[in-house]
N, C-alpha and C positions, 0 to 999 in steps of 0.2 A: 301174446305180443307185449313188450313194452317198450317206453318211450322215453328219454332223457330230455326234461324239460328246460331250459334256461328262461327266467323270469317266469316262473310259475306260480308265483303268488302276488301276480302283478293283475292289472285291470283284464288283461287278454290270457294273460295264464290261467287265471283261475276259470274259467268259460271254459276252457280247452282241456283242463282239468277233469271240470263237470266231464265232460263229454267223454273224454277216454274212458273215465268209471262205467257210465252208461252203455259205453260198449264193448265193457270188457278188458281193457288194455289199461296194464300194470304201468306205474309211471314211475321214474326217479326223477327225483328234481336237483337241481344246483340252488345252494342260496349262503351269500353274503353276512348271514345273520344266525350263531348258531343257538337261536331262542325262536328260530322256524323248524327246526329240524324235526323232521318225525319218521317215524319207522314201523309203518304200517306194511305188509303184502304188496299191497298195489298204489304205496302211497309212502317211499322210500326218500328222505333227505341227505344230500350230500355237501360239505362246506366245501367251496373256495373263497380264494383272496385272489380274484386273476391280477389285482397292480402287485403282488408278490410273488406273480408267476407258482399259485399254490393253488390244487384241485385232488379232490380226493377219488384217487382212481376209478374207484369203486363203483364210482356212477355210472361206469359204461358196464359194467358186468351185466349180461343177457340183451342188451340196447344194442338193437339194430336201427334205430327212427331217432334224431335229432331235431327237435323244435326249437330252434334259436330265436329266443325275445327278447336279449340281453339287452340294455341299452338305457345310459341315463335320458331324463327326461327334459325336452327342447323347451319345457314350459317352464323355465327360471330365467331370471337376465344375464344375456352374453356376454361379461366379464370374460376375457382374455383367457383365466386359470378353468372356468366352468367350459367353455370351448374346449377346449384342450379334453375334458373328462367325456365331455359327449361324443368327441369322435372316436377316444381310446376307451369307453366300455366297451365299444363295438367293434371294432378293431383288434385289440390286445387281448379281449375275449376270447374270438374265433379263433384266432391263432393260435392259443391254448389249448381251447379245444383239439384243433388238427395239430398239434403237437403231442399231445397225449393219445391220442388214435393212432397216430404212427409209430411214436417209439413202442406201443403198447400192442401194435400189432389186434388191438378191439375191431371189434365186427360189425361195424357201424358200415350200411348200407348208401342210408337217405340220408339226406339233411335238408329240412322244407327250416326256412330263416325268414324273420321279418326283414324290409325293404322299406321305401318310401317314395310318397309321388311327389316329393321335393326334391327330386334329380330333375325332374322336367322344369322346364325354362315358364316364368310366368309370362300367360298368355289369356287375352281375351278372345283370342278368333282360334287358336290352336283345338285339335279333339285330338287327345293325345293316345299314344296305342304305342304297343311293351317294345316296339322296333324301332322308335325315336332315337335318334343317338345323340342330340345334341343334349348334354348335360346343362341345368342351371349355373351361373357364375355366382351365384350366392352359396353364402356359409351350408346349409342344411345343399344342397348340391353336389359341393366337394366331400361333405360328409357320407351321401349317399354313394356316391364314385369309391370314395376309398371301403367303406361298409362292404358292399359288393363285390368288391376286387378281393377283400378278405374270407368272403363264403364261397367264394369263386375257387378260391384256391383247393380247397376240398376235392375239386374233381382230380387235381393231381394224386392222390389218394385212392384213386378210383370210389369214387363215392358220387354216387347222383344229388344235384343241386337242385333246389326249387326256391325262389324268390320272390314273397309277396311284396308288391309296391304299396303301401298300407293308404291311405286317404286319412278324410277326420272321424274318427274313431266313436261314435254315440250310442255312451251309456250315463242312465243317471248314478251311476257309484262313482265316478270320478270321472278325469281327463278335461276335452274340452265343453260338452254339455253342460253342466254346474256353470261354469264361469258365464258362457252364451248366456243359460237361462234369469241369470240372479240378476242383472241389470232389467230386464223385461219384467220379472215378480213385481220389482218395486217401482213398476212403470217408467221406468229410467230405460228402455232400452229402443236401440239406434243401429241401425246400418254403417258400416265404415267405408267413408269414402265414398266412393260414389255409386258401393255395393253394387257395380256390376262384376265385382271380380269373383270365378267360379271356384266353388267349393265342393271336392268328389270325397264324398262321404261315405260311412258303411257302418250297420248297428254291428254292438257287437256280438250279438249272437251268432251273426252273418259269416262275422270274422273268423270266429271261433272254429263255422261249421265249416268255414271254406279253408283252414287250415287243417282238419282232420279229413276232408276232403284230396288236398292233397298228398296226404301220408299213404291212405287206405290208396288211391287212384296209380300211387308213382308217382306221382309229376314232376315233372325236369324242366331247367327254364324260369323268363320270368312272368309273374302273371299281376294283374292291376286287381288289389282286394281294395275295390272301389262297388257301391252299388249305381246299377243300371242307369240310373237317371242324379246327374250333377245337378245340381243350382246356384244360382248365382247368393251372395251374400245378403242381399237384399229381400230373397224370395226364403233364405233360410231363418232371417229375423221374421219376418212375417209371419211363416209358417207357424214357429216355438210362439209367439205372442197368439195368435188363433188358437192354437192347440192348449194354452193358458189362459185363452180368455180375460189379456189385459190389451189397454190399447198402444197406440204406438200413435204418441204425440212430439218427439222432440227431433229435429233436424241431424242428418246425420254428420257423424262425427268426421273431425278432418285429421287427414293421414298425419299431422307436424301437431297434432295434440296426443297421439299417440307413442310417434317416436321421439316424445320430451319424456311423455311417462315410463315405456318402454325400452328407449334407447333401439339397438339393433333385433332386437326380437320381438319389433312391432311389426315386420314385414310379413311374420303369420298371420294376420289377418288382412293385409292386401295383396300377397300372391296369389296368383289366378290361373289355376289349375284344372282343366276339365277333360278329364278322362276317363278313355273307355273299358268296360268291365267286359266287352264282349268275345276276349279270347278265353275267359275263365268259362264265359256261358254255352261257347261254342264245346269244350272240355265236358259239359254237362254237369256242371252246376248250376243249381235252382236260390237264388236268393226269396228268401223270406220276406223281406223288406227292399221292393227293387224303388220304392217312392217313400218321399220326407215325409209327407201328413202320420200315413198307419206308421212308419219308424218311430217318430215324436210320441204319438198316442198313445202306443206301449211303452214308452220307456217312462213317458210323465202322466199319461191317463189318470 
């Protein structure tokens, strides 16, 4: 078997990476950079430029499984021009993609694509589940609305769709972890707001496995790669300062000192988000890490 990867040498590609090795499955990857490029058997680089509509055929050759993880990253500030690039990685990507599979006539089957649970509406009383339809009216919202509408289009194609709705992602090699952690190291660390707003989280091992989960399984549809059990932001400070063994002395922080420093991309840490993983576990999936304590332990033990 093998796999065409989009973002494979990013925080979640490389996990998923690991794993296809481990069991056998030959990967091609796509990458932006050609000082990634490699050309190993099960371990094939192919360049694109997708803002120049440029992708090197090549990549689908024996790729029946598409893992889509393209996507600039939410964690910079929302300037107008940066907007614009985070909805069109994702976007203008996919579309290439199913552009090249068509006129190309490639044999591309599946396509399992990252998603996100910032389409749902922030909520402190909502338990949110993959048949919500009411979309967020925020930025990362309409982002996800349009993202999905564009992986979606694949089924014209005839091609099976799977759609992870991702949560906050906890690994110590990057993303949002580092940043949580570093204000608490230096006993500076604080709940935001009034840290009741919920946070559905997933290690990334979890991620990794629950997307190879859906390649090997089929799955079609969308599923919440959220683990088992949410917490609120309050219970997630707590937690990373316990499992670090510092205290937690200073008042928490208020939401208009963040969006002075942040501007529009302070609303990451007060939307409130809590959602259920139980249509993936109904599927038969086993998370690893279904609680915060053992998730933290291993990744910062």
């Amino acid at each position: 078997m093998r796999v065409l990867i989009t973002g494979a040498t990013g925080l979640v590609g490389k996990e998923i990476v690991k794993l296809c090795h481990e069991d056998g499955i030959a990967v091609n990857y796509l990458t932006t950079s050609k000082s990634k490029l490699q050309n190993q058997d099960n371990y094939k680089g192919f360049y694109w430029n997708p803002k120049a509509g440029e992708i090197d055929k090549a990549c689908f050759n024996d790729v029946d499984t598409l893992i889509n993880l393209v996507g600039a990253s939410i964690s910079k500030r929302w300037i107008s021009s940066y907007k614009k690039e985070v909805l069109e990685s994702r976007t203008h990507t996919a579309r290439l993609l199913k552009k090249t599979i068509d006129d190309n006539n490639f044999s591309v089957k599946h396509v399992v694509s990252a998603s996100a649970i910032g389409i749902y509406p922030s909520s402190l009383v909502n338990y949110f589940e993959e048949d919500f339809d009411k979309v967020s009216n925020t930025f990362l919202g309409e982002v996800v609305k349009h993202w999905e509408t564009a992986i979606d289009a694949f089924k014209t194609s005839h091609i099976d769709v799977c759609k992870l709705r991702i949560g906050l992602v906890l690994s110590e090699k990057g993303g949002a972890l580092p940043e949580i952690i570093r204000p608490i190291k230096f006993g500076a660390g604080a709940a935001f707001g009034t840290g009741d707003q919920w946070q559905s989280w997933i290690h990334v091992e979890d991620l990794a496995k629950l997307f190879m989960y859906a390649v090997k399984q089929g799955l079609t549809g969308v599923y919440n790669a959220v683990a088992p059990n949410p917490v609120t932001n309050a219970e997630l400070t707590k937690t990373a300062a316990k499992v670090l063994k510092r205290p937690l002395v200073l008042p928490n922080i208020p939401k208009f000192a963040m969006k002075l420093a942040l501007g529009e991309m302070h609303m990451l840490l007060f939307e409130s988000q809590r959602v259920s993983s139980l249509k993936i576990e109904q599927e038969g999936f086993d998370f690893t890490f279904a609680n915060l304590e053992p998730a933290l332990k291993d990744l910062l033990g």
